[in-house]
N, C-alpha and C positions, 0 to 999 in steps of 0.2 A: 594089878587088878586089870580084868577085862573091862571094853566099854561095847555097846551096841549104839551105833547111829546110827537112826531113822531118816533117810530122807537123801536126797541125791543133789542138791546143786552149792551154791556158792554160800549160804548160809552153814549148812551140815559141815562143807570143808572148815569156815573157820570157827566151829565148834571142837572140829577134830584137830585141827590147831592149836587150839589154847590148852584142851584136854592134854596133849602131848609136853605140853610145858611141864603136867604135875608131876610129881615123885609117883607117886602112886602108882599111873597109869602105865602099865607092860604091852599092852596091846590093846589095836584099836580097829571093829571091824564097822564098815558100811552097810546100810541094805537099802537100797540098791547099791548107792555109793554111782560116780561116774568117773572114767579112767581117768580123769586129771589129779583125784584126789589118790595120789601114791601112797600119803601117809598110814592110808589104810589098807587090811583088806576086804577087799569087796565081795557081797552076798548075794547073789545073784535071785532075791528073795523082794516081791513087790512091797509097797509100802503098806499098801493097804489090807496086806494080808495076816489079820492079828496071827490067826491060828500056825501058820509056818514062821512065824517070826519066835514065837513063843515055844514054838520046838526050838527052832535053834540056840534061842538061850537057855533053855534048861538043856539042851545036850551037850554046850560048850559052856557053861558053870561060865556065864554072864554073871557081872559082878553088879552093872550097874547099863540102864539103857535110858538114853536121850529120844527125845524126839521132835525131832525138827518141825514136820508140818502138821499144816492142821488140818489138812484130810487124814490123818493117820490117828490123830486125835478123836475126831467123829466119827470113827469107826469102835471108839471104846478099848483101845490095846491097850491105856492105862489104868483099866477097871480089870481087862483080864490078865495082865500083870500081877497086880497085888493081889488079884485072888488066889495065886500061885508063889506068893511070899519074893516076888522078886522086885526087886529095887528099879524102879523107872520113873524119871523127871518128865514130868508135864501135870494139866489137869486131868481130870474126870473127864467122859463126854457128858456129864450134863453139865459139869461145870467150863467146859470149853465152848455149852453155846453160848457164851458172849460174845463170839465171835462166831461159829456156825448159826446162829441166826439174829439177824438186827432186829427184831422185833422183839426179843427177850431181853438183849441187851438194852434198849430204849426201854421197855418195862424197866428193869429193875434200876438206870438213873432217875425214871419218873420218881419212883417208889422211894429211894434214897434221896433225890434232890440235890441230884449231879446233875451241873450246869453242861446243856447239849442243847442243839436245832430241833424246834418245834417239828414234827411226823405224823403222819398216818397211815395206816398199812391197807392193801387191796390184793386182792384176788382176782377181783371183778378188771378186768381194761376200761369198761362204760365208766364204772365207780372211781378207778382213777385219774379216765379223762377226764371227767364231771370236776376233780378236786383240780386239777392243771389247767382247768378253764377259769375255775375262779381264785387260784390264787398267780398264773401265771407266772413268767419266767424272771430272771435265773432261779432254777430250781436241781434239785440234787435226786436223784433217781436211783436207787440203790436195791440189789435182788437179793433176800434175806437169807436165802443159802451162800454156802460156798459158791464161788464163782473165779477162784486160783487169780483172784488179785482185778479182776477185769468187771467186775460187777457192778461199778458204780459210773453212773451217769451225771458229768455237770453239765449240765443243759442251758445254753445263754436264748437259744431259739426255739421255738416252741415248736417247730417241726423236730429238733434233736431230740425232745422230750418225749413229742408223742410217739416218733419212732423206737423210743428204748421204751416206751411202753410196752406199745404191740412186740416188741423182739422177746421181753422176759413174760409177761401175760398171754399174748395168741401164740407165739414161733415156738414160747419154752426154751428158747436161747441156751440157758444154763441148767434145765429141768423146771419140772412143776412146783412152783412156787410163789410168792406171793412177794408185793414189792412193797419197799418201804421210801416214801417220799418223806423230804425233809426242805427246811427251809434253806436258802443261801448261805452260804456264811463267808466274810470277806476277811484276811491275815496272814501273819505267814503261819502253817503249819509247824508242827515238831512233833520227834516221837520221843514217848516216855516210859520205857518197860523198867518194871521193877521184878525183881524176886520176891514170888510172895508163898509163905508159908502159913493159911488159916488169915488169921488177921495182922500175919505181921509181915510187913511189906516193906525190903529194901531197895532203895532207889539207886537204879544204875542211873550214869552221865546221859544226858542229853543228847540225840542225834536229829538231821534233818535226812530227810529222803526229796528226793526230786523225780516227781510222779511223769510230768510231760514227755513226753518224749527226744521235744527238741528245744535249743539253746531259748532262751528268755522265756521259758514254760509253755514255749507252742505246743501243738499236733497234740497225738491223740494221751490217752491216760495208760501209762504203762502199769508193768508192776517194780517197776523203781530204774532210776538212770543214774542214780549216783547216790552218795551221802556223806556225811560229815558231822564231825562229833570232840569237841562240845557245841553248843549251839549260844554263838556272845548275844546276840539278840534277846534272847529270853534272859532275863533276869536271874537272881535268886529269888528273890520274892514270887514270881511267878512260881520257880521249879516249886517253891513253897505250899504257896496256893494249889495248886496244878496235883501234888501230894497228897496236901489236907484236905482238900475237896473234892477228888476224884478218884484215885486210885487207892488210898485206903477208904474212903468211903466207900466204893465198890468193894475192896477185897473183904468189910467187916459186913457189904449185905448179904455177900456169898453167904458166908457163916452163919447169918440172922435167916436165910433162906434151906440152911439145913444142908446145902453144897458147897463146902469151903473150897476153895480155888489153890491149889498148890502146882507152883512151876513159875511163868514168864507169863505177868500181864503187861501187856503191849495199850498204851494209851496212843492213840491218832487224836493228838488234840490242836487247837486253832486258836491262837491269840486277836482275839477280834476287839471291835469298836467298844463291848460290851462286858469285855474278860474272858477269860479263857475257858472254854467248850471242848467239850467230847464230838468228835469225826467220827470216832469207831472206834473198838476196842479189839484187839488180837490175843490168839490166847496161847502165844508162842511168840520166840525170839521173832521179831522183823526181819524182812529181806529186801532189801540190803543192808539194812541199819546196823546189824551183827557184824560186818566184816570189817563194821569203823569203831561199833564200842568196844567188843570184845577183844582185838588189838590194844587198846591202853588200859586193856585191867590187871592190874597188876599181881591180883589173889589165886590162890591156886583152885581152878576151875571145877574141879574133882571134887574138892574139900567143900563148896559151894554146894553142888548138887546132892551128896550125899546127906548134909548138915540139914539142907532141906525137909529132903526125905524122909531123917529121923526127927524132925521138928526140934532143930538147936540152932541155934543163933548163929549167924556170918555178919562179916566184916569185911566191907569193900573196899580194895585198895585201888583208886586209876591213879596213872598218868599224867603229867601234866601238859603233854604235848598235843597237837591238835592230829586226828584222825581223818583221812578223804580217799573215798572212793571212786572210782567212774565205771560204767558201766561200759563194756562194749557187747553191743546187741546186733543181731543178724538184718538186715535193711529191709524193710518190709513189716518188721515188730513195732507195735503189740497184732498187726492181723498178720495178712500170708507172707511166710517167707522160706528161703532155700534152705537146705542144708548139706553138709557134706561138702566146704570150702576151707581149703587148706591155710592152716594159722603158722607161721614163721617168726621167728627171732623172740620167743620167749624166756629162752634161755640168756636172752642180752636183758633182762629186765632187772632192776636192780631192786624194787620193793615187791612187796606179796602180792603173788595173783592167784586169787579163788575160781574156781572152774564150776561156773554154773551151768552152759550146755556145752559141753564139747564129747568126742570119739577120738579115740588114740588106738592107728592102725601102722604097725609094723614104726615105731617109737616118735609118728608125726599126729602132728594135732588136726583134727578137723571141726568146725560148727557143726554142733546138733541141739540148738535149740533157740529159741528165741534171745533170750539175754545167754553172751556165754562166757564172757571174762570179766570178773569185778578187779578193779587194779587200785592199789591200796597204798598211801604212803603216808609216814608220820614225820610230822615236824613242828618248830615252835611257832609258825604261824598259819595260819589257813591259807595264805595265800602262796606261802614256798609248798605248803603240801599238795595244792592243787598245781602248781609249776611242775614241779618231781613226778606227778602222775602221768600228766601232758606228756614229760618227758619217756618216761617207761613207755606212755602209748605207741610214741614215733616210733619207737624201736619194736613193733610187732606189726607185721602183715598179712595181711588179708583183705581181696576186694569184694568181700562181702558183709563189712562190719562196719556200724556208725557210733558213735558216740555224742555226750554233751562236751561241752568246752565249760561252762558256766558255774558248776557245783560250785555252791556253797556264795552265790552272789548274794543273797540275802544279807549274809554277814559279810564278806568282805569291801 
């Protein structure tokens, strides 16, 4: 069977990974795809381009197509997919704005009575300063389009507030759009993505993401520094809770909304003082979260998505070992930074490394993008799998890359 992947960084890689475990799968192509991921071949075909994408699977008798991000999502390729009889995992775009817009998404927990942070949504900068006056700081700042992972604001000072005001309401930072404000909310995080097909929703392992940029959760809000997977912190009862009360509830309002959700709903939820709340929802695999769960599943990945797609039942096999990533990002990320510095000794690296922005010229690696090396190792405890990473780190060079040390201190 052929596959089509949608999407280009360190996520897509280990989907093309796991896919390559199945029996099934003969071949496996990218679009865009980025030179690191060899396993595939690459399509030199944008992501957000339904109409050429759509050629090229009906002219290469595409058997089956992924897709990774969720700009590729809100552009509707899985509406014009199926209008064309051809098999592709994700949602709808209406049903993917639970994630393309937080104001829908916050609707329909209102409406269901999925436990989430008190909001209000503006247009207006006067109308939202007015709300930031009187409810004051720490306050959470979030811009209800896409905004590629960078769109939300935790504001502890009321100058950092009013300024991501003005950047998403006057600047348009991320386009024209409207923000949604939310209340604080203090715990550790965790992500929770399940396969969900209509109202039936299977629960993958638990993963954490480490959003800061630097060691003990300083500096600015990336779009992930590391992860790890399972998460001992969170309970069963929680994962329980966290199941019954949110993520099928949401996947049965979809349906009761006349939009059933089929593909990777992504819960960003927060164990707080009060029980565990909805952050956000995603409407596709997590990044970086994929490169630690999808590592210890042990089912055949293929068999998954297509079982999906024809609405029949799966059965998840993980792992018992723990899963840990690190991120290595370009110095200057998540704002300005260089590209085009040469990466060395990755061929000394003994666990899996995912290639989220890199360029490969004449058979050497260089940085092209903000985060560009996720490094991946599995072991029986979280703290030898964070040791084993550390170790792979040492052995790759480049004096343009940083890293966390920390992953996964929550739990160890």
């Amino acid at each position: 069977m052929k596959v089509l992947v949608i999407g280009s960084g360190g996520r897509e890689h280990a989907i093309i990974d796991k896919l390559l475990e199945s029996k099934h799968v003969t071949k496996i192509y990218a679009a865009p795809g980025n030179p690191g991921i060899k396993e595939a071949s690459l399509v030199n075909i944008d992501r957000l381009d339904k109409e050429a994408l759509l050629k090229f699977a009906l002219d290469n008798q595409i058997d089956l197509t992924v897709v990774g991000p969720e700009a590729s999502l809100a552009t509707g390729i899985v509406n014009l997919f199926r209008e064309n009889k051809l098999n592709i995992f994700g949602p709808t775009k209406e049903a993917a704005r639970l994630e393309t817009s937080k104001e829908f998404a916050k609707e329909i927990m209102v409406k269901y009575n999925v436990p989430t942070a008190l909001y209000a949504s503006f247009t207006s900068y006067e109308k939202a300063k007015e709300y930031l006056d009187k409810n004051g700081v720490p306050i959470v700042i979030k811009y209800d389009g896409l905004a590629q992972g960078k769109g939300v604001v935790v504001a502890k000072t009321y100058e950092e507030a009013d300024n991501a005001l003005k950047e998403m309401l006057i600047d348009d930072k991320f386009g024209k759009d409207k923000v949604v404000i939310e209340e604080y909310l203090e715990g550790p995080e965790f992500s929770f993505m399940c396969f969900v097909d209509g109202n039936n929703v299977y629960p993958m392992d638990l993963a954490q993401d480490h959003k800061r940029a630097f060691d003990n959760d300083l500096g600015p809000n990336t779009g992930g520094m590391g992860a790890y997977s399972p998460v001992p912190i969170i309970s069963k009862e929680d994962k329980e809770f966290a199941y019954n009360n949110i993520l099928k509830k949401v996947a049965d309002g979809m349906v009761k909304e006349g939009i059933p959700f089929t593909g990777v709903l992504y819960g960003g939820l927060m164990k707080t003082k009060d029980g565990i709340k909805v952050i956000e929802f995603n409407a596709r695999f997590g990044d970086p979260e994929t490169e630690v769960v999808l590592p210890r599943l042990e089912s055949d990945l293929y068999e998954v998505f297509m079982n999906l797609i024809n609405h029949k039942g799966i059965s998840l096999k993980w792992s018992n070992e723990y899963s840990l990533g690190i991120v290595m990002a370009s110095k200057g990320y998540p704002n300005k930074y260089e590209k085009m510095h040469k990466i060395t000794g990755l061929d000394k690296v003994c666990g899996k490394v995912y290639y989220m922005g890199v360029d490969v010229i004449n058979n050497e690696f260089y940085t092209n993008g903000g985060r560009v090396l996720f490094v991946v190792e599995k072991a029986d405890t979280l703290l030898k799998a964070r040791e084993m990473a550390l170790e792979d780190i040492s052995k790759i060079k480049c004096d343009n890359l940083f890293y966390r040390t920390d992953i996964a201190h929550w739990s160890i």
